[in-house]
BALUMTI-13799 format. One record per residue: residue number from 1; x, y, z negated of N, C-alpha, C in turn. Coordinates in Angstrom, 1 decimal, m for minus. Example, Ala and Ser with C-alpha at 12.3 -4.5 7.8 and 13.67 -1.06 7.14 Angstrom:
% residues 2
   num      nc1      nc2      nc3     cac1     cac2     cac3      cc1      cc2      cc3
     1     13.2     m5.7     m7.8     12.3     m4.5     m7.8     13.2     m3.3     m7.8
     2     12.8     m2.2     m7.1     13.7     m1.1     m7.1     12.9      0.0     m7.9
***
This chain:
% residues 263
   num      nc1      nc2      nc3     cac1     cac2     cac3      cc1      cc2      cc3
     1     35.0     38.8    m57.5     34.4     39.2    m58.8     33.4     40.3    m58.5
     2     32.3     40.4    m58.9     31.1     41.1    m58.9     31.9     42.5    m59.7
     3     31.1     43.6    m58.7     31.8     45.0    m59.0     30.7     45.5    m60.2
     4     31.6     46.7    m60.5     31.1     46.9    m62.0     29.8     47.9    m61.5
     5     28.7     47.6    m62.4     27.7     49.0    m62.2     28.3     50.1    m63.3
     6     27.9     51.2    m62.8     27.8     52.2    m62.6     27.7     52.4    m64.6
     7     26.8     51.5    m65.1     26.5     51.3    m66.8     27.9     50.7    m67.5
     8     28.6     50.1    m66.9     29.8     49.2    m67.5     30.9     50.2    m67.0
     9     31.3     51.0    m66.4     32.2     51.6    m66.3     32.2     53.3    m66.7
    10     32.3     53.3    m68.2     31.9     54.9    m68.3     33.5     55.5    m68.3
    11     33.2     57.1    m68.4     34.7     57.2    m68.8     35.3     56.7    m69.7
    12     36.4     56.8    m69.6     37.2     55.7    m70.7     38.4     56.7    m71.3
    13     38.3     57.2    m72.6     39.6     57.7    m73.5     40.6     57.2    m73.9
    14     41.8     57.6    m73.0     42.7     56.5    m73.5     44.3     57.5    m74.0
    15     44.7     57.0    m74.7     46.6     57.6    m75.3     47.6     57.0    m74.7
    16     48.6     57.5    m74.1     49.7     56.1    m74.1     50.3     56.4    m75.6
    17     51.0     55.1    m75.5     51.4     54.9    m77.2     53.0     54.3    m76.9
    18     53.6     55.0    m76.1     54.8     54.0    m76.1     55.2     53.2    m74.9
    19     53.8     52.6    m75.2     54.4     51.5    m73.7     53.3     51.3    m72.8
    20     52.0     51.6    m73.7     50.6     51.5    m72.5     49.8     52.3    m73.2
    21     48.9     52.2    m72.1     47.5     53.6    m72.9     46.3     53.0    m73.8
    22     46.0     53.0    m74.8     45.2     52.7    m75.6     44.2     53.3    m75.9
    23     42.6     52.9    m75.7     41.5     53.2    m75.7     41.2     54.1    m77.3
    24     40.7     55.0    m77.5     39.8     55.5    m77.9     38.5     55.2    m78.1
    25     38.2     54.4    m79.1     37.0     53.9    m79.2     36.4     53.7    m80.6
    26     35.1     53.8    m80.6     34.4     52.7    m82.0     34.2     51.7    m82.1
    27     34.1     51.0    m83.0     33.9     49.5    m82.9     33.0     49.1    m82.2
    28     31.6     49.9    m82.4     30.5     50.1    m81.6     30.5     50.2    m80.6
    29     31.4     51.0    m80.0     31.9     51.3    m78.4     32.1     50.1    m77.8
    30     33.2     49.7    m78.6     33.9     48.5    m77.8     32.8     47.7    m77.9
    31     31.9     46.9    m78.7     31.1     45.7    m78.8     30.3     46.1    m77.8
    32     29.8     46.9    m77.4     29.0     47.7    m76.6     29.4     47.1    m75.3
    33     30.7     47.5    m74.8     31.3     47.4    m73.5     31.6     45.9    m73.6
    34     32.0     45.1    m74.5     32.3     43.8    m74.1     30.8     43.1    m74.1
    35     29.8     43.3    m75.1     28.4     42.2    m74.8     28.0     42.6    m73.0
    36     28.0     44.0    m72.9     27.2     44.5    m71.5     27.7     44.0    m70.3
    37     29.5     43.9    m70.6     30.0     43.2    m69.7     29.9     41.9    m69.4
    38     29.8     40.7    m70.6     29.5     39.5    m70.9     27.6     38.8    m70.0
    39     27.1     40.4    m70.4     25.7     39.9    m69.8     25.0     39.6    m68.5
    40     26.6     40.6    m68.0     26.4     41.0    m66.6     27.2     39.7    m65.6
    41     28.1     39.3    m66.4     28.9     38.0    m65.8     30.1     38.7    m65.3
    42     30.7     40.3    m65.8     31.9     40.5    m65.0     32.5     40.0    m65.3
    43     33.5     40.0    m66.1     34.4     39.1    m67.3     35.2     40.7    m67.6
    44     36.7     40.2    m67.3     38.1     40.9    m67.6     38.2     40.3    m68.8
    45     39.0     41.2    m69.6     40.0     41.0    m70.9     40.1     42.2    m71.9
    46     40.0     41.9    m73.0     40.7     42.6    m74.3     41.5     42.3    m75.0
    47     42.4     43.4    m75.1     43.8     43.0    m76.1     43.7     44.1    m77.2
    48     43.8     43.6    m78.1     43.6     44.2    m79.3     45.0     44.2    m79.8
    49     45.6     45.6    m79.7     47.0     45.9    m80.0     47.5     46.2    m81.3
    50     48.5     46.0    m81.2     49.3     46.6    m82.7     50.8     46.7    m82.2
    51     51.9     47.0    m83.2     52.8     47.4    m83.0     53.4     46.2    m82.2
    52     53.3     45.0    m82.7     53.9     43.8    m81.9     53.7     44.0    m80.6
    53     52.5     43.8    m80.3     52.4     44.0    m79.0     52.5     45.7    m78.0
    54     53.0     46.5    m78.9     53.2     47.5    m78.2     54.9     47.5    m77.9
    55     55.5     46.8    m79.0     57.2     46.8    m78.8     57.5     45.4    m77.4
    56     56.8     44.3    m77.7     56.6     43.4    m76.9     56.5     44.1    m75.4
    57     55.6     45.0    m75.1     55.9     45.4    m74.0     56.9     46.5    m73.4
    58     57.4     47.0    m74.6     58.5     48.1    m74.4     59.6     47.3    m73.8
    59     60.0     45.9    m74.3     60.9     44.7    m73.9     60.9     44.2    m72.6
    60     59.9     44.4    m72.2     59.4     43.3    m71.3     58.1     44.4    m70.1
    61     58.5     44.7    m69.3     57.7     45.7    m68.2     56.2     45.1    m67.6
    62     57.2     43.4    m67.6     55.6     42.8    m66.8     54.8     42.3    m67.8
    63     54.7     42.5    m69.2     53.8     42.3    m70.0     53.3     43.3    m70.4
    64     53.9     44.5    m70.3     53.3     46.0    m70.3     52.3     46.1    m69.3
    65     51.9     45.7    m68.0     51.2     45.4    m66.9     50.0     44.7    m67.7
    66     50.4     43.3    m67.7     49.6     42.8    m68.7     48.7     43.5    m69.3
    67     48.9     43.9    m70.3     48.2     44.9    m71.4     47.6     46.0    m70.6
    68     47.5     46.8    m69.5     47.6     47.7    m68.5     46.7     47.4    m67.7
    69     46.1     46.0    m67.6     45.3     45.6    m66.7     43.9     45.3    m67.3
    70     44.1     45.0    m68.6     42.9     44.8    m69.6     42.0     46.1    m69.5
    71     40.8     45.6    m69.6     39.7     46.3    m69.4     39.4     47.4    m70.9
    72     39.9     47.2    m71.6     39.8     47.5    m73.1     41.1     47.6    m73.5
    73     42.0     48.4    m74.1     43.0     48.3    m75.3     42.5     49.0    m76.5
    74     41.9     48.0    m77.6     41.7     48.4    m78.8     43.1     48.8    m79.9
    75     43.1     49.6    m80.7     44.2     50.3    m81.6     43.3     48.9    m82.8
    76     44.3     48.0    m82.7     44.1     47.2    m83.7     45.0     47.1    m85.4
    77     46.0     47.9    m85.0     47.3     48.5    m86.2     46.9     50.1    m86.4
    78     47.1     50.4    m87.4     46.4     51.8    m88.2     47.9     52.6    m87.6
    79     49.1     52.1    m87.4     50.1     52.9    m86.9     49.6     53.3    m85.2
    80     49.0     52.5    m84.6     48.4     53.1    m83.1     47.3     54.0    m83.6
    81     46.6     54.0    m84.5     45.7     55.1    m84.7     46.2     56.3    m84.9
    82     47.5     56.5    m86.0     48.0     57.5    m86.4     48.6     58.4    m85.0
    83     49.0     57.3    m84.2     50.0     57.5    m83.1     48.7     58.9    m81.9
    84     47.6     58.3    m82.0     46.5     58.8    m81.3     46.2     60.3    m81.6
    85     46.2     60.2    m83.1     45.9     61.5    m84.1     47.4     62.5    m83.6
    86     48.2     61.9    m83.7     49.3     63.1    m83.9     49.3     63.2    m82.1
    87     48.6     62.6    m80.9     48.8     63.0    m79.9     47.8     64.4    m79.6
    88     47.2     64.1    m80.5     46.4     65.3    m80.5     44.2     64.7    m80.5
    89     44.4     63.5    m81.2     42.7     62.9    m80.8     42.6     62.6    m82.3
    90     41.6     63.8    m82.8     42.2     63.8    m84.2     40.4     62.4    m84.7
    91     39.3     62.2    m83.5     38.6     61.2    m84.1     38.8     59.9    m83.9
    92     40.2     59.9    m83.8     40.7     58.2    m83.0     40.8     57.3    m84.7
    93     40.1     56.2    m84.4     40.1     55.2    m85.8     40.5     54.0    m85.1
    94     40.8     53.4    m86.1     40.9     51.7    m86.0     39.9     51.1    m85.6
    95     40.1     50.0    m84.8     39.4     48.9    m84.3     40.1     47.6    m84.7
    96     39.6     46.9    m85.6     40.1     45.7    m86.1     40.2     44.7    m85.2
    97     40.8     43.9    m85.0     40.7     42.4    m84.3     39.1     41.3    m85.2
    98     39.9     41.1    m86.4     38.8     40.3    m86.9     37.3     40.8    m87.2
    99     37.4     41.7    m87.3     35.9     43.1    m87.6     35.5     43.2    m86.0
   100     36.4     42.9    m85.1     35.5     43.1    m83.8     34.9     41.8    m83.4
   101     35.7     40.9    m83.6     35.0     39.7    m83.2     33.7     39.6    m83.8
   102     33.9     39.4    m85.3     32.6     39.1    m85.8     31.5     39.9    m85.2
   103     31.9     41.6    m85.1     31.1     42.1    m84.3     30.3     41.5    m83.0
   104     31.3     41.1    m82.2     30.9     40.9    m81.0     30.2     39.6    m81.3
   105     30.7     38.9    m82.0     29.4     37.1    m82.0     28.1     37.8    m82.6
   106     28.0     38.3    m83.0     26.4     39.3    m84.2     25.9     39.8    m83.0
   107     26.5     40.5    m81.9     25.5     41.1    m81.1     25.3     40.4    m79.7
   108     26.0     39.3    m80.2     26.2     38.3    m78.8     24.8     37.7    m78.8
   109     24.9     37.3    m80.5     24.1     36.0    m80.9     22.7     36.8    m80.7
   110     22.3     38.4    m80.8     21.4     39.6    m80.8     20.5     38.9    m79.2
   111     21.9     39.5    m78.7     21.4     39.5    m77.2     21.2     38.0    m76.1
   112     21.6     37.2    m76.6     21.2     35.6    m76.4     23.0     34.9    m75.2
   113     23.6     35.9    m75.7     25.3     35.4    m74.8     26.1     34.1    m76.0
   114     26.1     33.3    m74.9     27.0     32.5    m75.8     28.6     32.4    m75.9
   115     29.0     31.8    m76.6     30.5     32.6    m77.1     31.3     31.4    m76.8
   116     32.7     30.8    m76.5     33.5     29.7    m76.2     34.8     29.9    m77.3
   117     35.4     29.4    m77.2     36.6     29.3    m79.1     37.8     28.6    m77.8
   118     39.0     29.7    m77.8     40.2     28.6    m76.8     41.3     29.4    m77.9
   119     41.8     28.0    m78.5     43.4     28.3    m79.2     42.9     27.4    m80.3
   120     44.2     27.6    m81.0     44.3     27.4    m82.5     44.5     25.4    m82.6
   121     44.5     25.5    m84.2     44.2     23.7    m84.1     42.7     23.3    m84.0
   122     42.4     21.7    m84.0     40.8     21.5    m83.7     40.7     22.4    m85.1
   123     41.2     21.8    m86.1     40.5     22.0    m87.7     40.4     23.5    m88.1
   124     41.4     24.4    m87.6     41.0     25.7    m87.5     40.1     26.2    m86.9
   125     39.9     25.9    m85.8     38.4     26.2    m84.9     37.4     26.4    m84.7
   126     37.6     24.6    m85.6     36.4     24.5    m85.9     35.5     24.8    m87.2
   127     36.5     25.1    m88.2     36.0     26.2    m89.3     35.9     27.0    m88.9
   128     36.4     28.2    m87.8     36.2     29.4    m87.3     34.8     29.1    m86.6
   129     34.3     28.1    m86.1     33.0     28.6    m85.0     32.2     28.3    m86.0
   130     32.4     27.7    m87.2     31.6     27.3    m88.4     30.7     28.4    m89.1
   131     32.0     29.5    m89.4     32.3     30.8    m90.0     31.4     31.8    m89.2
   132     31.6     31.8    m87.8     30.4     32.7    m86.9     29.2     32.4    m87.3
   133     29.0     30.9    m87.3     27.9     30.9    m87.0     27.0     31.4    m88.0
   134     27.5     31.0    m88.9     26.9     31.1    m90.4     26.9     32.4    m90.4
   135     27.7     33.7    m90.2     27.4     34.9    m90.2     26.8     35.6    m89.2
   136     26.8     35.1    m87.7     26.6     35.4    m87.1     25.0     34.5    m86.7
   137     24.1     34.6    m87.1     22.7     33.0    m87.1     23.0     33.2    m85.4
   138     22.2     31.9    m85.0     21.5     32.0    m83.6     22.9     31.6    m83.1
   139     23.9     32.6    m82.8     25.2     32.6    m81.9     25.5     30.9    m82.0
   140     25.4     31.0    m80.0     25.4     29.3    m79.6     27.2     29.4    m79.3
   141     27.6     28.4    m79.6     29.2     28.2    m79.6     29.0     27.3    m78.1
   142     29.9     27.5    m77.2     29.4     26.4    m75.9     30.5     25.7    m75.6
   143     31.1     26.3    m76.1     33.0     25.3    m75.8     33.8     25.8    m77.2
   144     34.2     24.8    m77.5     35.6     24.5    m78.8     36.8     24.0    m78.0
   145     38.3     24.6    m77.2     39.2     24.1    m76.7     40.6     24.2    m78.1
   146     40.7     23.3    m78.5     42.3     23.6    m79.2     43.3     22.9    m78.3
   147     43.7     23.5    m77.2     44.9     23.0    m76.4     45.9     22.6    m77.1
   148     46.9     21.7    m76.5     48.3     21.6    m77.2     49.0     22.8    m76.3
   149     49.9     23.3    m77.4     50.4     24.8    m77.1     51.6     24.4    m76.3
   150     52.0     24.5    m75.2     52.5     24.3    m73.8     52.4     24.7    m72.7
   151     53.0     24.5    m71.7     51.7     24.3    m70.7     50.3     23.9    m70.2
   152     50.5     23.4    m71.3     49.2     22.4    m70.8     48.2     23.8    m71.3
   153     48.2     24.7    m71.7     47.3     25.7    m72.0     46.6     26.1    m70.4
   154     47.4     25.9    m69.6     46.8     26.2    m68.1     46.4     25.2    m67.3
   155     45.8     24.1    m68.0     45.0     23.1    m67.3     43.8     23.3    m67.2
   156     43.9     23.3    m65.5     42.6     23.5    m65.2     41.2     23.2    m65.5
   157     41.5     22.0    m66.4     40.0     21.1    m66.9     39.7     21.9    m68.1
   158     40.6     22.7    m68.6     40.2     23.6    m69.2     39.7     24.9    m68.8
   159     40.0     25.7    m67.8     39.1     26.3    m67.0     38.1     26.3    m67.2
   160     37.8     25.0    m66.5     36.7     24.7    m65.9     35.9     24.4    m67.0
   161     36.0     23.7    m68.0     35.2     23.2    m69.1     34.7     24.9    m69.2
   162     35.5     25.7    m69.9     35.0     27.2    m70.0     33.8     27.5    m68.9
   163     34.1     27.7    m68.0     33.5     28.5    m66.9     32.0     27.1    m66.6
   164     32.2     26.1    m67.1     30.6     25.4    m66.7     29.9     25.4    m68.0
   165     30.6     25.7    m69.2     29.9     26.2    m70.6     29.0     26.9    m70.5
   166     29.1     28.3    m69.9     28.1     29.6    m69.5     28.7     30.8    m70.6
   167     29.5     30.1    m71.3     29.7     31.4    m72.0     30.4     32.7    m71.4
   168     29.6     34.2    m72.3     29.9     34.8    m71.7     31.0     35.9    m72.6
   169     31.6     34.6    m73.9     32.2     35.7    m74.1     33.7     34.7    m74.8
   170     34.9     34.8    m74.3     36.1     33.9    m75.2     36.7     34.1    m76.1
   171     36.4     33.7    m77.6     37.4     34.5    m77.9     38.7     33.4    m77.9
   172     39.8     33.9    m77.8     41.3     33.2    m77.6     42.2     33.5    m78.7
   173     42.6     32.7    m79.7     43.3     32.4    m80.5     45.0     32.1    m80.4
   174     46.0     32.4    m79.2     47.1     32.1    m78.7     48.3     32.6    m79.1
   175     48.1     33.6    m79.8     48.7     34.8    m80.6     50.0     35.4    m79.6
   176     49.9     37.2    m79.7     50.9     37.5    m78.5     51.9     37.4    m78.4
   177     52.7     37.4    m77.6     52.2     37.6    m75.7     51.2     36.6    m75.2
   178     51.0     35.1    m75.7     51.2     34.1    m75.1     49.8     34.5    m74.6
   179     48.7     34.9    m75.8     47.0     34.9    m75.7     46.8     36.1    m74.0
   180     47.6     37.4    m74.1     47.3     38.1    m73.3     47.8     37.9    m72.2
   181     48.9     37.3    m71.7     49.4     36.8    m70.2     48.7     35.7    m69.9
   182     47.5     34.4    m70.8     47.2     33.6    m70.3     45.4     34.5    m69.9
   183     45.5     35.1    m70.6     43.7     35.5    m70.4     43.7     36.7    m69.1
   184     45.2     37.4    m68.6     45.6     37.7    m67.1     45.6     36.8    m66.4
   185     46.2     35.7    m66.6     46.2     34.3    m65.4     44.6     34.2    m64.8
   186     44.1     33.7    m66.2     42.6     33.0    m65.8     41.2     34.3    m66.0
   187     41.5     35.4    m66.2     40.9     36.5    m66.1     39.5     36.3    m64.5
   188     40.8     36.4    m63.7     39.8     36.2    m61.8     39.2     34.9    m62.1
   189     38.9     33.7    m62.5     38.6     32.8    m62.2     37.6     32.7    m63.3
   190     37.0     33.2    m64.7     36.5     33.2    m65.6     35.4     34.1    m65.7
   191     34.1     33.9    m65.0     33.0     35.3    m65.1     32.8     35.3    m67.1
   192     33.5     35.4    m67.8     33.5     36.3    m69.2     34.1     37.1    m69.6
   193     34.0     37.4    m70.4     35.0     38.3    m71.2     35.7     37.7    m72.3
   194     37.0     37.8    m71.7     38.5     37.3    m72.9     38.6     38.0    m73.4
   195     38.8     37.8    m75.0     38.9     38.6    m76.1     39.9     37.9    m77.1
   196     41.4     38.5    m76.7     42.2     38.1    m77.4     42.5     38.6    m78.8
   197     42.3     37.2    m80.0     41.8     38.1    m81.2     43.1     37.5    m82.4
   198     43.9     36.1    m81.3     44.8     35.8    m82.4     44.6     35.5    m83.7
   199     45.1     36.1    m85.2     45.0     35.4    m86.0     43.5     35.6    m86.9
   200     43.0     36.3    m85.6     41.1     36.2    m86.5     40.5     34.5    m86.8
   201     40.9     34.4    m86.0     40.4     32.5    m86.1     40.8     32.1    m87.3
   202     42.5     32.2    m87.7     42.8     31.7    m89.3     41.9     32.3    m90.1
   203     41.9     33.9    m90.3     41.2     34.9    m90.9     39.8     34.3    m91.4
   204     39.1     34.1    m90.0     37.5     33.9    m90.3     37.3     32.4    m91.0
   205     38.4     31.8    m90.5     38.2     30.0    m90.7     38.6     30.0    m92.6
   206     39.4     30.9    m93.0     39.7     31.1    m94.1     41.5     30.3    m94.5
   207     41.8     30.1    m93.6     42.9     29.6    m93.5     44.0     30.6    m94.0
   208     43.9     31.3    m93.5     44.8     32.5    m93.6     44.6     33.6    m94.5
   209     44.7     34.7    m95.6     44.5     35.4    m96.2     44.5     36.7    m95.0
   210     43.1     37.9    m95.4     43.4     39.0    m95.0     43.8     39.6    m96.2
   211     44.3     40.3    m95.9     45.5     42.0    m96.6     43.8     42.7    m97.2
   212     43.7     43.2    m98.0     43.1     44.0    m99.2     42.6     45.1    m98.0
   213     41.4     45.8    m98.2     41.6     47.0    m96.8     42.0     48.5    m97.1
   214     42.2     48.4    m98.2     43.1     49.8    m98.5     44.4     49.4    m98.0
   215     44.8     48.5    m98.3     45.9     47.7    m97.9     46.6     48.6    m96.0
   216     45.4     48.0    m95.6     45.4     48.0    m93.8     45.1     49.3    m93.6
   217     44.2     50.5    m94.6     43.8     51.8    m94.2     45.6     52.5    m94.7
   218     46.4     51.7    m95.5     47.7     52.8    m95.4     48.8     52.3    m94.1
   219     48.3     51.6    m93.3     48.6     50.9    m92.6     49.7     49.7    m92.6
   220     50.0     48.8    m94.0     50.6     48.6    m94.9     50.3     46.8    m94.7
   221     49.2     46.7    m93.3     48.8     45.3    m93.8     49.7     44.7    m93.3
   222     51.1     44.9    m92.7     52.2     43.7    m91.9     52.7     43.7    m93.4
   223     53.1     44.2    m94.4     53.4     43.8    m95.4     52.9     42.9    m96.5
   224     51.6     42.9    m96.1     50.8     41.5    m97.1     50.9     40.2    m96.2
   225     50.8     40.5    m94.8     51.2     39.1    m93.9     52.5     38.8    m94.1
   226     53.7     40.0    m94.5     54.7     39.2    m94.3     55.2     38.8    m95.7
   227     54.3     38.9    m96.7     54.4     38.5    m97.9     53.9     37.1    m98.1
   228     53.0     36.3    m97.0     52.0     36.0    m97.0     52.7     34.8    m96.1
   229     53.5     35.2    m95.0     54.5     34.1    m94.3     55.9     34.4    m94.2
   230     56.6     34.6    m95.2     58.2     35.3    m94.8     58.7     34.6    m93.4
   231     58.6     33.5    m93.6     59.4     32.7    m92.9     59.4     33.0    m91.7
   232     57.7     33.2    m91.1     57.2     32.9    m89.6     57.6     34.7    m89.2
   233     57.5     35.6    m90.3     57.2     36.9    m89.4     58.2     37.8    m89.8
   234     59.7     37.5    m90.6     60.7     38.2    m90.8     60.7     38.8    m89.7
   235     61.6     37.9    m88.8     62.5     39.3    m87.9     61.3     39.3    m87.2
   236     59.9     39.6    m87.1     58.9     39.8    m85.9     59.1     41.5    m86.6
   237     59.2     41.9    m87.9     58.7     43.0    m88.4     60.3     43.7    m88.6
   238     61.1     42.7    m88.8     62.5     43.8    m89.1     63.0     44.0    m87.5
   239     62.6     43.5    m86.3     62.9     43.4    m85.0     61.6     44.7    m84.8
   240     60.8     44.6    m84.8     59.6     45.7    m84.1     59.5     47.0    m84.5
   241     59.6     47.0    m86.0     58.6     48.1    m87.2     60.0     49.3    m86.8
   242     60.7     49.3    m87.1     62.0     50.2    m87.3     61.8     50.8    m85.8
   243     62.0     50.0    m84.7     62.1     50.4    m83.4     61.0     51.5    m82.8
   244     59.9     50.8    m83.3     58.4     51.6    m83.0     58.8     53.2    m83.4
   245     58.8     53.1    m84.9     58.8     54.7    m85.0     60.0     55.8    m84.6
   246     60.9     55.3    m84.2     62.0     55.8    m83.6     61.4     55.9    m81.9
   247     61.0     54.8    m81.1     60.4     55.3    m79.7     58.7     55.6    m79.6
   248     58.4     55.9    m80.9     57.1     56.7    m80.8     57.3     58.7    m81.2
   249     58.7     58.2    m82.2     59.3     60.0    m82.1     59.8     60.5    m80.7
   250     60.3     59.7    m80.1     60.6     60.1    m78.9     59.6     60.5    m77.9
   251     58.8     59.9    m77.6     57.8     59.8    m77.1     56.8     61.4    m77.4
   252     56.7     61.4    m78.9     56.5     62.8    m79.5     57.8     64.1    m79.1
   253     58.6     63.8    m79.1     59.4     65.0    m78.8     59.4     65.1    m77.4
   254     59.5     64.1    m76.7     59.2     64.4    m75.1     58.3     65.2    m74.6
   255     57.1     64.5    m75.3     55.8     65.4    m75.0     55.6     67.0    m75.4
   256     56.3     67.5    m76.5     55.9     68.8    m77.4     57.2     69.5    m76.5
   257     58.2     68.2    m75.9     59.3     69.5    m75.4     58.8     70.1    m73.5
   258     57.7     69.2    m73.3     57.6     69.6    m72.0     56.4     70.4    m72.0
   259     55.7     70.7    m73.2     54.5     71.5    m73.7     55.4     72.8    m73.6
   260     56.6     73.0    m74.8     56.7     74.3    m74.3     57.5     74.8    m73.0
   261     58.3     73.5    m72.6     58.5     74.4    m71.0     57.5     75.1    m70.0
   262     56.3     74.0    m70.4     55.0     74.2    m69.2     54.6     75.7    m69.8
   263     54.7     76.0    m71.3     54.3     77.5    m71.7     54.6     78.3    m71.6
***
């Protein structure tokens, strides 16, 4: 893999939140760092977190790595924002999943990078790359992959279809863990940038309802999704949500109790 210049690797502000350190950023930051990287042909990965994926790796160590290894962790849950503020980074904001993507196809489509679609069904997809384009003009789509969800997600002809596309930017639809351990797998072999964006695909394709954004500014939007699919995301939210703020207090008293030893 072609090393980073000197422009793609600035300092980088980051929190741990529990189980990994999460970026500090604007939306503008991040689009910034994912097109420049896309242009350049380095690739890596972005995971755009939320509490799932922050308890997901509290569970699980080698997906905490995972997440650890990504070039980017965007605070995609207003609870990792909060988590940032009370660590003491009081201009830490949200970074959306679906608000980045669209970002990133708008400045893709700006700067002439083409964009590849891996997840979801064909029929979701392909209303999603529908949905860019139309908001996004210009932005060339170079690959549409709706794998069957299996293994077969790590077939090489799918690789390879990606990587002889030219695109320089993925977004991946796999929803976590599954999107962020496969975009580690094929990360070294892929000169783009993976941009695990999950249920933006339904979102943009219109499939899926987004949550109101006052809604998401009280941080409140797992409650319109889970209004929205009881079925699919009960115990994802009565299994995670409860746990989080109990090992994010911890996490807070650890820190403020070795503040005043150090004082």
């Amino acid at each position: 893999m072609t090393s980073l210049a000197p422009s793609l690797t600035p300092d980088r502000r980051r929190v741990h939140v529990v189980s990994f350190d999460v970026d500090v950023d604007t939306e503008g930051e991040a689009v910034r760092a994912i097109v420049e990287r896309a242009q350049a042909r380095v690739g890596g990965y972005v995971c755009a977190a939320n509490v799932h994926m922050v308890m997901e790796a509290h569970d699980d160590s080698a997906f905490a790595e995972v997440v650890s290894r990504a070039f980017l962790v965007v605070p995609d849950g207003m609870p990792l924002v909060w988590a940032q503020r009370l660590m003491g980074v009081a201009s830490a904001q949200r970074v959306r999943g679906p608000d980045l993507t669209l970002a990133v196809a708008k400045e893709a489509a700006r700067r002439g990078v083409s964009v590849a679609l891996f997840g979801s069904t064909l029929e979701v997809s392909e209303r999603f790359a529908q949905a860019l384009v139309r908001q996004a003009p210009g932005l060339q789509v170079a690959a549409n992959i709706s794998p069957p969800f299996g293994p077969s997600i790590d077939d090489p002809e799918y690789i390879a279809q990606i990587r002889d596309s030219g695109a320089g930017v993925v977004f991946v639809g796999l929803g976590c863990p599954k999107q962020e351990k496969w975009m580690a797998r094929h990360a070294a072999s892929l000169p783009a940038v993976l941009l695990g964006v999950g249920a933006a695909f339904d979102f943009h394709a219109g499939t899926l309802k987004e949550a109101p954004q006052w809604l998401g500014n009280l941080g409140l939007e797992w409650l319109f999704r889970l209004a929205s699919e009881p079925r699919r995301l009960w115990r994802r939210y009565l299994r995670h949500n409860p746990r989080f703020v109990v090992a994010l207090a911890a996490q807070l008293l650890s820190s403020r109790t070795r503040a005043i030893r150090s004082g």
